[in-house]
N, C-alpha and C positions, 0 to 999 in steps of 0.2 A: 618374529614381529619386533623390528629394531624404531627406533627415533625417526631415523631415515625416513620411514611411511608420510614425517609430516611436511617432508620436501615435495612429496605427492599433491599438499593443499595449497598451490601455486596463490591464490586469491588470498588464503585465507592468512597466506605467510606474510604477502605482502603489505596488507592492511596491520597485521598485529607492528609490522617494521612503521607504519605511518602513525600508528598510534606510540610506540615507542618513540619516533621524534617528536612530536606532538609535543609529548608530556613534558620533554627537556627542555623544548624551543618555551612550553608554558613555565618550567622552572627559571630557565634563565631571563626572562625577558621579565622588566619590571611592570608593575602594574600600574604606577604612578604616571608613567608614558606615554600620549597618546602616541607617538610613532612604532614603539615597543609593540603596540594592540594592531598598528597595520599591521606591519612585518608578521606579528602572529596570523591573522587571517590569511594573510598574503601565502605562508611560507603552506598552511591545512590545504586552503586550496587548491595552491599547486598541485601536491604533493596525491591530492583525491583526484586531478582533472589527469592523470597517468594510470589510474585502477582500470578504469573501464577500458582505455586501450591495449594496459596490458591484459587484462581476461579476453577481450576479446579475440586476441591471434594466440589463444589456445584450443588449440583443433583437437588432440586427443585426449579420449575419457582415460581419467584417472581413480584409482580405488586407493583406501587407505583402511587399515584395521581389520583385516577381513572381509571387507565389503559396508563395515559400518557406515562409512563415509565413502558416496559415489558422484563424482564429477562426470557428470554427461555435457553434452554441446548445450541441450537446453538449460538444463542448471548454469552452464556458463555465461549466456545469453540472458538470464532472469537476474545472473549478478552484474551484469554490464549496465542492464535497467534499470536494478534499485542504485548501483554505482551515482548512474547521471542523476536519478529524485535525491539523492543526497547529496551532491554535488550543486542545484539550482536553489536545495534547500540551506545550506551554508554559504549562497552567494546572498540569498532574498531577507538571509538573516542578521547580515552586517549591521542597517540602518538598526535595527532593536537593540544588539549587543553594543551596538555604541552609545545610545540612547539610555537606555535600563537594564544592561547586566554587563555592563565593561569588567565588573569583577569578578563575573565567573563565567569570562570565556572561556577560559584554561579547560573548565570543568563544561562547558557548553559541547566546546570539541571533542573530547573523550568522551563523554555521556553520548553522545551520538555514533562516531566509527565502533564503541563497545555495539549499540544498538545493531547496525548497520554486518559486524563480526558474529551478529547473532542470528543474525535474517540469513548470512551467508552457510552457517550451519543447517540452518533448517531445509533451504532449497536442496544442500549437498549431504541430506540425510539417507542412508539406506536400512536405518535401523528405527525403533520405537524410539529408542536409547536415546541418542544421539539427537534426533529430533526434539526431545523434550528439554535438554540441556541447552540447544539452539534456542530453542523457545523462549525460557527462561534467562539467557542471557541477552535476549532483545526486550524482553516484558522488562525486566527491573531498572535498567540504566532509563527504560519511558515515562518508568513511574517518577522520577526524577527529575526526567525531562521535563513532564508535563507541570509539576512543582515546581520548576524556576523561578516563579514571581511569587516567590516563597510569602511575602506582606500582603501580599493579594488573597481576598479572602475567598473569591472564586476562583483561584489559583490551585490554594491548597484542598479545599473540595473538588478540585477535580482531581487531585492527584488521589485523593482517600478514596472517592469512587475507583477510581481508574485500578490502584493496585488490589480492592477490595473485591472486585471483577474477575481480574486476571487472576485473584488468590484461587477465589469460588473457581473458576473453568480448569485452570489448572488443577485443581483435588477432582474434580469430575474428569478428566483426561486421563490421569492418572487411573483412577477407576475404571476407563473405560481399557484402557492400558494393560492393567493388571489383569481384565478380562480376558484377552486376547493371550495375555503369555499363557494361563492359566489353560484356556483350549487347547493352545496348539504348544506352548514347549520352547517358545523363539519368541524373539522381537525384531529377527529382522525382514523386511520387508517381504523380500520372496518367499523366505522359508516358510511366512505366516499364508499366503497364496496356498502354496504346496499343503499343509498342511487343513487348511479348509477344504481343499479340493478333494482329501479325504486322500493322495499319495501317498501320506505318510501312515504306515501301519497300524502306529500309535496313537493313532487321534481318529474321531469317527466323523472329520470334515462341518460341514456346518451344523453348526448346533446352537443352542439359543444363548448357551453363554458366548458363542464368538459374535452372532448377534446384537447383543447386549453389549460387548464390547464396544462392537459399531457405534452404536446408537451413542453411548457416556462420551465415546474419544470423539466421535462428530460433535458432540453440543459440546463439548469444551473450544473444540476448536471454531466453532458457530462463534465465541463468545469474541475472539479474538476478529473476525470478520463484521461483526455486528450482522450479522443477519439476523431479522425479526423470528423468532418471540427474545433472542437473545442480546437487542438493540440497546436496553433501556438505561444506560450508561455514557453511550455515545456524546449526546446533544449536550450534556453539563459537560463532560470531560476538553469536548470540542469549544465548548465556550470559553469555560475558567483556565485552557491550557495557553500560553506564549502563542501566535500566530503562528510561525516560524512551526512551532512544534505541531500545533493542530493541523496543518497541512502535510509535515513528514509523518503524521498518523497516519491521516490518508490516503495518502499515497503507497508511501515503501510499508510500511507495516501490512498493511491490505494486500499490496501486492505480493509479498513476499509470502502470506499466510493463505491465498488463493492457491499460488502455483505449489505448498505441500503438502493443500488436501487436495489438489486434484494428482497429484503422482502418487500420494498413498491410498487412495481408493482406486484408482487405475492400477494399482502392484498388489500391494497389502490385500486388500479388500474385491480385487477383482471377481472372484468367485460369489460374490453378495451381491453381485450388480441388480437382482433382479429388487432386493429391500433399498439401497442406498439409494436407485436411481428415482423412484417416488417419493422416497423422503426430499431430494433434492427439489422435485419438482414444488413439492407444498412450501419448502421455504422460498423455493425462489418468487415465485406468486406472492405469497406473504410480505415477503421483504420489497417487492419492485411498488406493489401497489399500496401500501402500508406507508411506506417513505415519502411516496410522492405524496398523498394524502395530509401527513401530516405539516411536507413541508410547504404546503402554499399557507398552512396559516403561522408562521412564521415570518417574527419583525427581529426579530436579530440575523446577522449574517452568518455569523461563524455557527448559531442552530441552525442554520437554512441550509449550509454546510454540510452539517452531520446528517437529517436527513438524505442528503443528496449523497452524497457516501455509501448510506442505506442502499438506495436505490441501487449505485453505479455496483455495487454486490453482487445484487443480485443478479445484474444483467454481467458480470464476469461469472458468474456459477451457471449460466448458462453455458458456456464453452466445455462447464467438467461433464456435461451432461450426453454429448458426444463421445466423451472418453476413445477419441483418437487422435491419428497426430494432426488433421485441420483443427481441433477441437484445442490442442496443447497450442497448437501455432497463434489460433483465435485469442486466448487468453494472454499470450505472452504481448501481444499485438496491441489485445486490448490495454493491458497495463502500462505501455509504452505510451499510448495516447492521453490515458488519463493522466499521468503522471505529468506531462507537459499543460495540459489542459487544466487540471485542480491546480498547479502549482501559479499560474499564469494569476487564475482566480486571486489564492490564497496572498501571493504578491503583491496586486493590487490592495485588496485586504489592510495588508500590514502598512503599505505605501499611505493609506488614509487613516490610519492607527495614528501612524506616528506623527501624521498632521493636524487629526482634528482631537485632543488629548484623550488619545484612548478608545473613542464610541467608535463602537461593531455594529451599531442599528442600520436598517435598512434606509432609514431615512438619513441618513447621511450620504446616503448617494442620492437625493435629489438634486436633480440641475450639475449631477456633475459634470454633465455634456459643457456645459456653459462656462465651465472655469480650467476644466483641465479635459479637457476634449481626445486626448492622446492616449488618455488612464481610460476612459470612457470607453474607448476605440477599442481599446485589447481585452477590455475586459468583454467586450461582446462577444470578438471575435471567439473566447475563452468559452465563453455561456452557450455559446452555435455550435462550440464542436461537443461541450457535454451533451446535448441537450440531442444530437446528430443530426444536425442539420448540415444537410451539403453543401458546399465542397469540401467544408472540413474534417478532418483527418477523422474525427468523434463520430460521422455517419460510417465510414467504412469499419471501424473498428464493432461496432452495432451489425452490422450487414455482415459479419464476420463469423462474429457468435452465435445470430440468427442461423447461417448455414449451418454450422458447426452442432447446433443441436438438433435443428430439422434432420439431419443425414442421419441421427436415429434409429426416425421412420416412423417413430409408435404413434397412434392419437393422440396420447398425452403429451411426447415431445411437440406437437403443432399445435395444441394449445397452452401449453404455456409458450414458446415463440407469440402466438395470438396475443396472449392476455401481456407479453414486454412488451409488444408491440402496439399496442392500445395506451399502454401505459407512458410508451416515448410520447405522445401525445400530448398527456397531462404534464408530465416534465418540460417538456415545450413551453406550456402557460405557468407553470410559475420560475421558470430561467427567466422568462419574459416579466416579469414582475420588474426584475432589477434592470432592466433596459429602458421599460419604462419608465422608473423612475430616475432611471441617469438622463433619458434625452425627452421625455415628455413631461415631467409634473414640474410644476414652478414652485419656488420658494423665495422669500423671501428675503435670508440667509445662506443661499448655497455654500458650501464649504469653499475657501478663496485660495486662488490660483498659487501651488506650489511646486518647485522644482523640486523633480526626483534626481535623489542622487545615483551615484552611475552603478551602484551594485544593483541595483532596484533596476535601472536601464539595461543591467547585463541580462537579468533573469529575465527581464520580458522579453527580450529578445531573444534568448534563447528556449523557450518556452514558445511564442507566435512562429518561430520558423517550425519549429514541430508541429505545432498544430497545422501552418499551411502545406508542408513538405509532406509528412508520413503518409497521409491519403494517398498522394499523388505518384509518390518515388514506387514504382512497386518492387524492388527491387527488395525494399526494409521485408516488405511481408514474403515474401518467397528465401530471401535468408534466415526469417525466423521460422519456415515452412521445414526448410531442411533441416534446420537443426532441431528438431520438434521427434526427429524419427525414435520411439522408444524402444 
């Protein structure tokens, strides 16, 4: 077991080489500059819009450490995904770093690809190990993140939540961690399978401490997806965090910490399907109906947000609950559309952030129809495809998951389908709240007519062609169908 192994981590090499330039392009370039500060954005971006094409014309699975670290075509595919969420989230984040943190881009950039190097560990884990070290090298560079507007006094409240969270789930993951090596004798994926399955001579297979493992390392990792009862962190963190950041929570974080509990309870944990997959089913219910509930009585955005994240959880935990490869492909699908879809949102967002000084309230998008009619326009677009409304990409990606856990078969799988399905409903009418008040209620004050600048133009646009394109192309879903085969 030589060095060599880490030429194995094609993704993981090239990204630590992007943050190595990064850091010198941020050492040399002055900060007094504003030309100094393009070229920096300029030189990140580039340099990130080459990750996701080069992961993706990597066709063979790769292992490194023994198996510790497994690159499959999926894992591959889930990094090409979070690749582009942080790729539209470094273009949508220009107008704010130019605005209020020109002095620590440097530190903006690197605090994110560190993030971003940690989400890629975790997808490319085969072990306990190794997944937890992934973990935690995406949780700490966030906390940080989300603390940027370090004078903001809901800034740093959200960062004291946020890390005080990940502390707490992380010591319960651990625990539940330390349960599982304690059964079975391993921490890597397969071998803890074998070992429940009762294969291995020395262990007597399921028992209540492997159990009990189950249960501690799912709520830890509940805590990182916010699923309800484990939410209650979310909507502050989501409010007091940078816009920019609050949407890359959303998105790559979630995504990234979806597709590791659905590959480690489909490996790890297989042999428990008959506990995890009821457990599953009560959070999901909880989380889908619980979210939506809360969020129509919400007047700020960026809460109305974090509920909505709630929800869109749940309805991605649907996909693990299949536990095959429509079910892997469903998830990867679904993370694909929301990440063009919230990001689209959160854009917008930031676009009227930085124009009306600062207010996230709902009422600031009255009559936005009336003054900036174009903002107005994507962001519905945006709200139709969460909300899954046809033709956009947001109903097939719903329609996806839906199959994906009905094929089941059990009663309980077709009522929870039922009760997401009741529940897209509700989500309907309060998506519908913010449309209303862009093109229906009158004010007095509408927020007045301002040009976006062209990062702000890059992301929507490349955000609205996802959303219209991925429904449609079907090509996207049968690529991520094949490479889904576990």
């Amino acid at each position: 077991m030589g060095y060599s192994q880490f030429l194995n981590m094609v993704p993981e090499f090239y990204l630590v080489c992007i943050l190595l330039v990064v850091f010198f392009v941020d050492f040399i370039c002055s900060r007094k500059s504003e030309k100094s500060y393009e070229v920096f954005g300029g030189v990140t971006i580039g340099l990130m819009l080459v990750l996701p094409f080069r992961i993706a014309f990597l066709s063979e699975p790769a292992e490194a450490f023994g198996g510790m670290y497994v690159a499959t075509q999926a894992a591959n595919v889930m990094k090409v995904i979070l690749s582009i969420g942080t790729v539209i989230v470094l273009i949508m984040a220009e107008p704010w770093l130019k605005n209020e943190a020109k002095n620590y881009r440097g530190e903006f950039y690197l605090l994110m690809l560190s993030t971003l190097l940690g989400m890629f560990i975790m997808v490319s884990s085969g072990s306990f190990l190794l997944f937890f070290l992934g973990l935690e090298t995406a949780s700490v560079p966030m906390a940080c993140l989300v603390a940027m507007d370090k004078f903001k006094k809901k800034s740093a409240e959200a960062a004291a939540k946020y890390i005080l969270v990940a502390t707490f789930s992380s010591g319960v993951m651990l625990y539940g961690i330390s349960f599982v090596y304690a059964a079975t004798g391993t921490l890597y994926f397969d071998d803890v399978a074998i070992a429940i399955m009762g294969n291995n001579p020395l262990y007597e297979g399921a028992t209540p401490l492997t159990i009990m493992g189950l249960v501690f390392f799912f709520s830890g990792l509940a805590f990182k997806l916010s699923l309800v009862p484990f939410h209650f962190w979310t909507a502050d963190t989501y409010e007091g965090a940078p816009t920019p950041i609050t949407g890359y929570l959303s998105v790559c974080s979630k995504g990234a910490a979806a597709f590791a509990a659905m590959v480690i309870l489909c490996k790890a944990f297989a042999p428990l399907v008959d506990y995890w997959e009821y457990m599953l089913y009560v959070l999901i219910v909880l989380s889908i109906t619980i979210a939506n509930l809360f969020a129509i009585r919400q007047s700020e955005l960026k809460r109305f947000m974090a509920f909505s994240s709630i929800s869109q959880a749940g309805y991605i935990m649907l996909a693990v609950v299949g536990a095959s490869q429509a079910g892997m492909a469903s998830l990867m699908y679904y993370i694909l559309v929301y990440v063009v879809a919230n990001m689209a949102v959160f854009t917008v967002i930031s676009a009227v952030e930085q124009n009306n000084g600062g207010v996230t309230k709902m009422s600031a998008y009255d009559g936005l129809y009336q003054t900036n009619p174009k903002l107005a326009f994507l962001m519905t677009l945006a709200l139709f495809s969460l909300a899954g409304i046809p033709p956009f990409a947001g109903m097939f990606s719903k329609f996806f998951v839906f199959m994906a856990a009905a094929e089941q078969g059990s009663f309980w799988a077709y009522f929870v389908v039922f009760v997401a399905l009741v529940n897209t409903v509700v989500s309907l009418y309060y998506y519908l709240l913010i449309v209303k008040a862009m093109y229906i209620k009158q004010t007095d004050t509408p927020l007045p007519a301002f040009k976006s600048d062209v990062n702000t133009k890059l992301a929507l646009a490349i955000c609205t062609v996802g959303i219209a394109l991925f429904g449609v192309c079907s090509c996207i879903y049968e690529w991520l169908f094949a490479a889904s085969a576990m």
